[in-house]
N, C-alpha and C positions, 0 to 999 in steps of 0.2 A: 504494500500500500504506500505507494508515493504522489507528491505533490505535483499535477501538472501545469507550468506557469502559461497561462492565456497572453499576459501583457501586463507591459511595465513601463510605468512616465517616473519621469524624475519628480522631485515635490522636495521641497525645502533641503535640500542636501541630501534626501534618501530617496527612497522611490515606491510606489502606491503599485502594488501587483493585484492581480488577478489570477486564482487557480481553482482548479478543480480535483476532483480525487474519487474515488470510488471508496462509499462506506461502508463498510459491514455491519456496521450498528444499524445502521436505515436501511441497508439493502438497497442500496441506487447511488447513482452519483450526486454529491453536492458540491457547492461552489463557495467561494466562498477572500473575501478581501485583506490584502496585507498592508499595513506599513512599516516598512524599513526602515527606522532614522538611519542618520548618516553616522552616529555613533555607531552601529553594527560592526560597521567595518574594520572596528579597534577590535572588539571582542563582544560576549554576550552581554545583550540588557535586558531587565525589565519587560514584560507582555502584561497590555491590559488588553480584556477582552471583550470586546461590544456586543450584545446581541440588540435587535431593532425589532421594532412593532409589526402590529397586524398591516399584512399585505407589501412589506418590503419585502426587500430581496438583500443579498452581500451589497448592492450599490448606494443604498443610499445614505449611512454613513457615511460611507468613503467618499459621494461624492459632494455633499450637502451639509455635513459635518463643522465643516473648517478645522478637521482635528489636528491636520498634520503638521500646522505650523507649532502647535504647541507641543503632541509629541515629539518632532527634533529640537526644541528647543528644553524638552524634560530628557529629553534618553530614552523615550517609553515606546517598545513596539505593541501598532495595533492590528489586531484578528476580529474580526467581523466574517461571522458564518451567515448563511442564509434563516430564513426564519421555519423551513419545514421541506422535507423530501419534497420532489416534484418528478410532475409524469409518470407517478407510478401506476396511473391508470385504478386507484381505488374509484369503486362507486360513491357517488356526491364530493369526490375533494375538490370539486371545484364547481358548488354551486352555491354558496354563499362566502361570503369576504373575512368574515369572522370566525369559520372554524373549516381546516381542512389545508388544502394550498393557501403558503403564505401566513399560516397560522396553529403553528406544531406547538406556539404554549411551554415550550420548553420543557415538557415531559416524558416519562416512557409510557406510551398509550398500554392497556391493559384489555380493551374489549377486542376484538380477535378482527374482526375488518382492518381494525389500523396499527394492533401490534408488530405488527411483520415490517414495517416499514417507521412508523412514528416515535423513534425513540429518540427524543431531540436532548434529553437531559442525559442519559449516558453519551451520548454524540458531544456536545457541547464539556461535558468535564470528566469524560475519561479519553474518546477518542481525538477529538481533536487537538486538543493540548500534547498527548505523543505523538502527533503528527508533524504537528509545528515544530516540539522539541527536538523530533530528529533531523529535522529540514532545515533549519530556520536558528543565529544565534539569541539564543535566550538565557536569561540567569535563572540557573535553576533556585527552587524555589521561591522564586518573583515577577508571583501572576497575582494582577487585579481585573475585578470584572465590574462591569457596568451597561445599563441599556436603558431603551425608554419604551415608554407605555405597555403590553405583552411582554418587551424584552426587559424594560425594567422589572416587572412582574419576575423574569427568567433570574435576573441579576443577584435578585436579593435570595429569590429561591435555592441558587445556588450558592452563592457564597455562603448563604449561612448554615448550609447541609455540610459545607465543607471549609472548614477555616484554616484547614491544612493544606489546602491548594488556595484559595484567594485569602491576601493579608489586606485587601481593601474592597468597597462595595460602595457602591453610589448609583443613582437611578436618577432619570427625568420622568416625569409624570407618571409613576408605574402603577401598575394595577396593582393597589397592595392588597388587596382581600380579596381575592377571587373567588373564593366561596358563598362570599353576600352579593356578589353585583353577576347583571345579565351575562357579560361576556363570558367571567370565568364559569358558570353555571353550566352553559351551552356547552365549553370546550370539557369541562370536568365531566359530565355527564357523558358525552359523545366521545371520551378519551379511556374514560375512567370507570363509566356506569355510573352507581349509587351506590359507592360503597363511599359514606363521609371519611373515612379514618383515609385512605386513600387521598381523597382530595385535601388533607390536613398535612400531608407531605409536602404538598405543593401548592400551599399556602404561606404568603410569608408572614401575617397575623401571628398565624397560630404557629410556625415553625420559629419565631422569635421568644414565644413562649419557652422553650425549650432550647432551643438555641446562642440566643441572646446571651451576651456576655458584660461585665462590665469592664474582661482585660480586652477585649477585642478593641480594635479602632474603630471610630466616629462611622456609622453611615450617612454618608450626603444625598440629599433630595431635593431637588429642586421644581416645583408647580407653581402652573399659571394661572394664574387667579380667575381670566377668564379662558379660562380651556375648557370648553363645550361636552367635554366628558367628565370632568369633572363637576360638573352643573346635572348631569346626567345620572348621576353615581354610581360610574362605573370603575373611578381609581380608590375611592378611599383611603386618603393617607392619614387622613385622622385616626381612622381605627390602627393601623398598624405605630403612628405614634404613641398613643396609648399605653399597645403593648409593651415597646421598647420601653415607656419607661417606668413600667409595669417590672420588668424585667432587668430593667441596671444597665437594657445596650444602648450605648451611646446613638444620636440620631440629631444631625442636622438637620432639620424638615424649613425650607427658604418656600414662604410663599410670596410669588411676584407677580406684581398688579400688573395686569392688563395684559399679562404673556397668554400667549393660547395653546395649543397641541402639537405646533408646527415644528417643522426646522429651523424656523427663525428663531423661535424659543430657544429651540435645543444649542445652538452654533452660537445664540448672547453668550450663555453658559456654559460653553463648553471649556475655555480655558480652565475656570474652576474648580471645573471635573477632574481636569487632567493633571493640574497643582493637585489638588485633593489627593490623588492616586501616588505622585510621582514624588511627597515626602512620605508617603508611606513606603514604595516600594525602592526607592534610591536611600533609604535610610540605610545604616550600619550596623 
């Protein structure tokens, strides 16, 4: 299993790739985006890792972002995967926008139509990260993850299942309780069944419960005051702050006026992000 590179532009001293690879966890090929700072070149650095929301793809962090001037100016290489196998040809993955193509939720599916192919959270923190590591110069042990709305959702899901693999976590607008709002309902259910204990895995509410630390570092949040989903309530970041400080884990929660769900949002912010990540993971 190796990395195939599609294309590659130069971008602030390093360079913004393009690859694909055949997965074994999903059973199909995924794709999926790099940035290279120009630090690489000395030796290995830092990977923070992006997952993105419902109905992207690997491109639009990488290209919508503005990340990459601030990772070569932190050291920090970024991995951006896709957000869900594609073309496998299941029945219904592509007939609505919010669960199926473009929208794997960063789970391993359990009901047997989309087991075979949907497993986006062993994909996302076992397989991909050895992939990169053999390919690609990386410091071992210094990965942070991050992402927004669904992927934020992913971000926090995972780093707090695993604090052995991510020493940092940060989200934009994420779905933090999937279990109380429409979207995560749809995809839990049609991923997962009804089995709740299940869906409390892949919750980050309730896996902060348990998770949550008070030695861990800060999670950062950033929402827009006016983001039309949030008006909706379908992120709930209030109930996941709560928890945290319910729990002793630290939690930045920045709510900002008049931001909405875009990329415009995300790219104010995103320096921030990538400070936030880059004294945690360039520390000594």
């Amino acid at each position: 299993m190796t990395l195939e590179e599609k294309s590659r532009n130069q971008s602030f001293g390093g360079t913004t790739r393009f690859y694909s690879h055949r997965s074994d966890v999903c059973n199909c090929d995924m794709n999926l985006a790099v940035y290279v700072p120009p630090q690489a070149e000395s030796g290995p650095v830092p990977v923070l890792f992006y997952l993105s929301g419902l109905t992207c793809t690997e491109r639009n962090f990488i290209e919508k972002a503005g990340a990459q001037r601030y990772a070569a100016e932190q050291s920090l290489m970024l991995v951006a995967p896709d957000t869900s196998p594609r073309g496998v040809n299941l029945p219904g993955e592509d007939d609505s926008w919010d669960f199926g193509t473009g929208a794997g939720f960063y789970l391993n599916a359990t009901v047997d139509l989309w087991s075979k192919h949907y497993q986006m959270y062993d994909y996302v923190t076992l397989e991909l990260p050895a992939l990169i590591a053999a390919a690609l110069p990386v410091r071992s042990g210094r990965a942070g993850i991050f992402g927004h709305s669904m992927g934020g959702h992913g971000a926090l899901v995972c780093g707090l299942r695993n604090p052995d693999k991510y020493a940092s976590i940060s989200a934009f607008a994420p779905i933090a309780a999937p279990s109380e709002c429409p979207w995560g309902q749809k995809a839990f259910t049609g991923y997962l069944g009804k089995d709740l204990a299940q869906w409390a895995a892949y919750d980050a509410t309730e896996l902060v419960k348990e998770e949550g630390s008070s030695d861990r570092a800060p999670i950062l949040i950033d929402q827009g005051e006016a983001d039309q989903f949030l008006a909706a309530g379908q992120l709930l970041p209030e109930m996941f702050e709560v928890a945290c400080q319910k729990a002793g884990q630290p939690v930045i929660l920045r709510r900002q006026p008049e931001y909405d769900h875009s990329y415009y949002f995300i790219s104010t912010f995103m320096g921030d992000h990538i400070r936030h990540h880059a004294n945690i993971l360039n520390s000594d």
